[in-house]
C-alpha positions in Angstrom: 0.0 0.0 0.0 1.3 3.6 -1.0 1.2 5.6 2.6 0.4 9.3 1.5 3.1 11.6 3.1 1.3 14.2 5.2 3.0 17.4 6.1 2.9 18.5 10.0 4.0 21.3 11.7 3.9 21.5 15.5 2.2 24.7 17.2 1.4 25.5 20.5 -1.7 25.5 22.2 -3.9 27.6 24.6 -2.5 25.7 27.3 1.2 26.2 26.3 1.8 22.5 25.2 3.3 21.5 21.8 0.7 19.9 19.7 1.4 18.3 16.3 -0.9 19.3 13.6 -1.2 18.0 9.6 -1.5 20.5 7.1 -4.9 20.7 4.8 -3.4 23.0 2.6 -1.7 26.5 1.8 -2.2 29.4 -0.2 -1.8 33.4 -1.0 -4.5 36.0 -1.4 -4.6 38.4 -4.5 -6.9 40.4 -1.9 -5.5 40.7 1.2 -1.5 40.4 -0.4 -0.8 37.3 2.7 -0.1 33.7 2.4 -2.4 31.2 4.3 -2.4 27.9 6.3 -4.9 25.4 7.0 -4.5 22.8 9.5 -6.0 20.7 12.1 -5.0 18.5 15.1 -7.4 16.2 14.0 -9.7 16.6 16.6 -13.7 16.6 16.7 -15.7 19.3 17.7 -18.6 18.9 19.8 -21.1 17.4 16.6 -18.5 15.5 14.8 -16.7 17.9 12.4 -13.2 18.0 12.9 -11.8 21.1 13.9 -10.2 23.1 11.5 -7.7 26.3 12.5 -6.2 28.4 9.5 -3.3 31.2 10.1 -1.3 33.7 8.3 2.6 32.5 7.5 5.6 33.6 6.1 6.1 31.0 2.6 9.6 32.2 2.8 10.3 30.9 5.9 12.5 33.9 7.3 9.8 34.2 9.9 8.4 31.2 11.1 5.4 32.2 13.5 2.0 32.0 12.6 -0.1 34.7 13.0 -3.8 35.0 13.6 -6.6 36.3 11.1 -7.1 39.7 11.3 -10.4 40.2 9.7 -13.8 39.3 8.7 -12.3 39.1 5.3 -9.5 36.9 6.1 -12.3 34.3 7.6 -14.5 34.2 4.7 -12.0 33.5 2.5 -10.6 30.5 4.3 -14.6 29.7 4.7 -15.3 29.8 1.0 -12.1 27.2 -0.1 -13.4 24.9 3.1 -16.7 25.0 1.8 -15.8 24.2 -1.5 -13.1 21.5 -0.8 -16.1 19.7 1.2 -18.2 19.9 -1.7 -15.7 18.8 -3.9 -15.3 15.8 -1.3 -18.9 15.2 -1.5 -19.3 14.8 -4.6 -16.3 12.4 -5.5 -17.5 10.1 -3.0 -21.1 10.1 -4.3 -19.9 9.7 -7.8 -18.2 6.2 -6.8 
């Protein structure tokens, strides 16, 4: 069996403890001029979706903090790929 590679950074959490997380995917905004991350810990939230957390980065790597969202923007945009990655999903697994 191929094993798909999966890329994970490690962050840290409210409660100061080093948690690693897998990547979803990355990308940069022609509207806001930043570069994005999506990412989860893989955990469930309190109806079964699992939690999802997205944050501004630094693709050049000479900084290598994440930063929160600043805006209502910001969210909606992360909100609109999610949306349509789910769909996406939804409708490859229907279509087999």
């Amino acid at each position: 069996m191929n094993e798909e590679k999966k890329n994970i950074i490690t962050i840290m959490n409210d409660q100061g403890e080093q948690v690693d997380c897998e990547v979803l995917f990355t990308f940069d905004s022609e509207e806001t001029k930043k570069s994005y991350i999506a990412y989860t810990d893989n955990t469930e939230d309190e109806v079964g979706n699992t939690k999802v957390f997205a944050s501004c980065y630094d693709p050049s790597g000479a900084n290598s903090a994440l930063t929160p969202l600043e805006s209502e923007e910001e969210w909606q945009v992360i909100e609109n790929i999610l949306a349509s990655i789910q769909e996406k999903v939804s409708n490859d697994s229907s279509a087999e």
